[in-house]
Structures are given as structure tokens and as C-alpha cells.
C-alpha positions as CSV (number, residue, x, y, z in Angstrom):
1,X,-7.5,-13.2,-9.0
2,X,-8.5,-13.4,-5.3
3,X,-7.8,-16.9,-3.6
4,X,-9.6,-17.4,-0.4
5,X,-6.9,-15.6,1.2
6,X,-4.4,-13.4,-0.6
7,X,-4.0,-11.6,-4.0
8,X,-3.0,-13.7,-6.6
9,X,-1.3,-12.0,-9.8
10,X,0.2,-13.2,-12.5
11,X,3.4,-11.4,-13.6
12,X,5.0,-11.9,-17.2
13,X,7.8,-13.9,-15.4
14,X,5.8,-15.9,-12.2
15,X,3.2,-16.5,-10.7
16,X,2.5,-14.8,-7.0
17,X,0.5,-14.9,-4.2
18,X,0.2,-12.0,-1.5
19,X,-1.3,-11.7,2.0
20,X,0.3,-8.3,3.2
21,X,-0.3,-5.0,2.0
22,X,1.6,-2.1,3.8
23,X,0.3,1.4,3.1
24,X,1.8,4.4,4.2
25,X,-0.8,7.1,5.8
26,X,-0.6,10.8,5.3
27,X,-0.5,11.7,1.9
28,X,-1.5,8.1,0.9
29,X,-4.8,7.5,2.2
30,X,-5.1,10.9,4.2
31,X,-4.7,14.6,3.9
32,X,-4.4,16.7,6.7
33,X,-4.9,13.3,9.1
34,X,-8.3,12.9,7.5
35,X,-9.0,9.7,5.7
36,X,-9.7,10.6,2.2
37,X,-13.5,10.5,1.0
38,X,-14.8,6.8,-0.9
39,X,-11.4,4.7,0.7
40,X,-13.1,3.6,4.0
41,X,-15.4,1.3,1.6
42,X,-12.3,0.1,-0.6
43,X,-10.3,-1.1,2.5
44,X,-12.9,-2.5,4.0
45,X,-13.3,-4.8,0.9
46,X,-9.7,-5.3,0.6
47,X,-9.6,-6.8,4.0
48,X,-11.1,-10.0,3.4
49,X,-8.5,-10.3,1.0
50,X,-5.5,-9.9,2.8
51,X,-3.8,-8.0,6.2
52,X,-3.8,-4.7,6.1
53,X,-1.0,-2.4,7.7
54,X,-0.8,1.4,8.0
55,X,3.0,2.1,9.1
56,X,3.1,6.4,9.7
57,X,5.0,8.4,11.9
58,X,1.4,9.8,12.3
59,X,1.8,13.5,12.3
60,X,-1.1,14.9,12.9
61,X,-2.3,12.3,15.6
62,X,-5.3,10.5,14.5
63,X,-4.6,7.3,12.0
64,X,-5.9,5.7,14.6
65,X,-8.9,7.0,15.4
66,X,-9.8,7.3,11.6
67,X,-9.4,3.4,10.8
68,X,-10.4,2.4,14.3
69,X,-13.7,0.5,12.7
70,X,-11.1,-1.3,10.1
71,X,-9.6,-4.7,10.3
72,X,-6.3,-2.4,9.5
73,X,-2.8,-2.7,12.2
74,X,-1.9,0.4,12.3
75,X,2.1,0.7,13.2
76,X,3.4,4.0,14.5
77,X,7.2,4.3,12.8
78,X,9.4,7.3,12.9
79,X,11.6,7.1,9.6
80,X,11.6,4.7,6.2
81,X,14.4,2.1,7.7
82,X,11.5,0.9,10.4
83,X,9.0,0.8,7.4
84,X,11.3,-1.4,5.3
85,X,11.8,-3.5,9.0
86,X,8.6,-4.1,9.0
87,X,8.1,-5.0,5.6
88,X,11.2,-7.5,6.3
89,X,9.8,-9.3,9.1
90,X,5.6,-9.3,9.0
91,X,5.6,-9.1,5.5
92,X,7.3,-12.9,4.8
93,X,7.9,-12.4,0.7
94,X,4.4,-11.6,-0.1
95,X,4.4,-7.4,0.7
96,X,2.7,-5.2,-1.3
97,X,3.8,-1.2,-0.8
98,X,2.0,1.6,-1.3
99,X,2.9,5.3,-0.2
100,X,3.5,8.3,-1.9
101,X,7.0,9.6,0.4
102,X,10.0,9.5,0.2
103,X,10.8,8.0,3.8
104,X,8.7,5.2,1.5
105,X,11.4,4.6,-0.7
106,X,12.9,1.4,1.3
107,X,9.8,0.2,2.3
108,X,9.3,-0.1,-1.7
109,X,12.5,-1.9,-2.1
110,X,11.6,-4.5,0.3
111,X,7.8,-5.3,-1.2
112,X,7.9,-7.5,-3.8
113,X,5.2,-5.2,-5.9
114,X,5.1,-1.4,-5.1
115,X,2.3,0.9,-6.1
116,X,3.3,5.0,-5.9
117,X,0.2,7.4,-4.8
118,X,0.2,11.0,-6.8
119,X,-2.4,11.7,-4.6
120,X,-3.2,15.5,-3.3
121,X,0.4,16.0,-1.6
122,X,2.2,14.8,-4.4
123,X,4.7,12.0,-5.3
124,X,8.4,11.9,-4.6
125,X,10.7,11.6,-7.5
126,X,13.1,9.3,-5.7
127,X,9.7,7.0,-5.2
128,X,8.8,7.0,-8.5
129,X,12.4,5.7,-9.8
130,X,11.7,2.6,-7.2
131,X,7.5,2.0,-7.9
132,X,6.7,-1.0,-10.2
133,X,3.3,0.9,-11.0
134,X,2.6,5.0,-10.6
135,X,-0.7,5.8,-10.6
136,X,-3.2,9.2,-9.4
137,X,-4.8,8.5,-6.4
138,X,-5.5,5.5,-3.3
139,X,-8.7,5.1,-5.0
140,X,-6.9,3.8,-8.3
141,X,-4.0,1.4,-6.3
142,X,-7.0,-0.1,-4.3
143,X,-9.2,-0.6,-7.4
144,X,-5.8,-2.7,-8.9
145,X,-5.9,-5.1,-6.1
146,X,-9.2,-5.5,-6.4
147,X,-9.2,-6.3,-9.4
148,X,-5.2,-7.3,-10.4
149,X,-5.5,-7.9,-14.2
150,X,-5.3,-4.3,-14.7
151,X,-1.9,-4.7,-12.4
152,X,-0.5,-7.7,-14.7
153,X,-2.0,-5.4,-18.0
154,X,0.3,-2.8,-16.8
155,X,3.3,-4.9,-16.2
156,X,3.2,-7.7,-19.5
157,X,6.1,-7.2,-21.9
């Protein structure tokens, strides 16, 4: 359920609220630097809900200028440790991860809920071991904080 501010979900052993959601970008919610088609509306939604942070090493130069009209930080980071820094120090015990890398692997192990992308470049195997929920595209992992009952549907006993 959506508080006034956060994502509230209800796991089979607590009860949690998150404000933070750190999403990785290329590969995640772009291909080819190009924010992927339908996810502009998603995050935009998402927004009101909670703070929104794209940490990329930004390859191809323009994470910025694609979420420029978002109420997104985006945070330019050159290798998984500064992701999982981040996630340490803005993210306070209420971080949600999403990525589809595997420089997203200790980013995952800091959040306290990870969601892996096997979007159109793929998912790595080492992120899948560490993901509490895998699922096919950005589209679907926005959709679940959205609307979390399908995330505490997936995780029940």
C-alpha cells in the first residue's frame, strides 16, 4: 500500500516501509542511452511515492538529459562498490534496488528488497543469485511498486 510518503509492503515476516528506490540505468530503464518507451509515465507516477535515484556510470552520455523533466537524482558512479555506497548512506534502511548488471550485485546486497531487470540486454547470473524478485522488463518492477501486493504475492511462504 502507498502511505503519503513511501511504499509500504508487507512481507511474510515484517512489516516495511520504503522511501528510496535506486535504479541502475543502461540496460535497466535504457538501451543504447535511450530511455525505454511507456517508463517516463511509470516514474513519473512513482515519484510521488518515494525518491528516485539513477546511479550509472553513464556510458553513452545522456541519463541526464533523458530524465531531465523527472523528479529523479541522477548519480554518475564508476563501479558497483560506489553503488552499494550510496545505497549505504542515502538510502537509510528503506532502499529498494533495481538493475539488471552485474556491477549491481552489491548495490542488491545493501537494499533491503531487490528487483532484477531481464530486460533487452539481459540479466546477470551472479544478479539473479542475489534478487529477492526476477522479473522481464522495468515496465513489470515499476508496475510492483505500484501496486506491491503482487510484490508480497510473490514473496508469502
Amino acid at each position: 500500500m502507498h502511505d503519503v510518503f513511501g511504499i509500504t509492503i508487507t512481507f511474510p515476516d515484517r512489516e516495511q516501509t520504503f522511501g528510496n528506490v535506486f535504479m541502475d540505468y543502461n540496460g535497466t530503464l535504457a538501451r543504447g542511452g535511450e530511455l525505454l518507451h511507456g517508463i517516463k509515465a511509470k516514474l513519473r507516477l512513482l515519484s510521488s511515492h518515494v525518491n528516485l535515484f539513477v546511479l550509472t556510470a553513464d556510458t553513452f552520455g545522456t541519463a541526464r538529459k533523458e530524465l531531465a523533466d523527472l523528479a529523479i537524482k541522477v548519480l554518475i558512479v564508476s563501479n558497483g562498490a560506489e553503488k552499494a555506497e550510496l545505497i549505504r548512506t542515502l538510502g537509510k534502511g528503506s532502499a529498494i534496488a533495481i538493475g539488471n548488471g552485474k556491477n549491481d550485485v552489491e548495490m542488491f546486497q545493501e537494499a533491503q528488497l531487490s528487483i532484477g531487470i531481464m530486460g533487452p540486454e539481459g540479466i546477470a547470473p551472479k544478479l539473479i543469485v542475489v534478487s529477492n524478485i526476477v522479473v522481464p522488463s522495468i515496465a513489470h518492477a515499476l508496475d510492483l511498486l505500484l501496486e506491491p501486493r503482487g510484490i508480497v504475492a510473490t514473496l508469502r511462504d
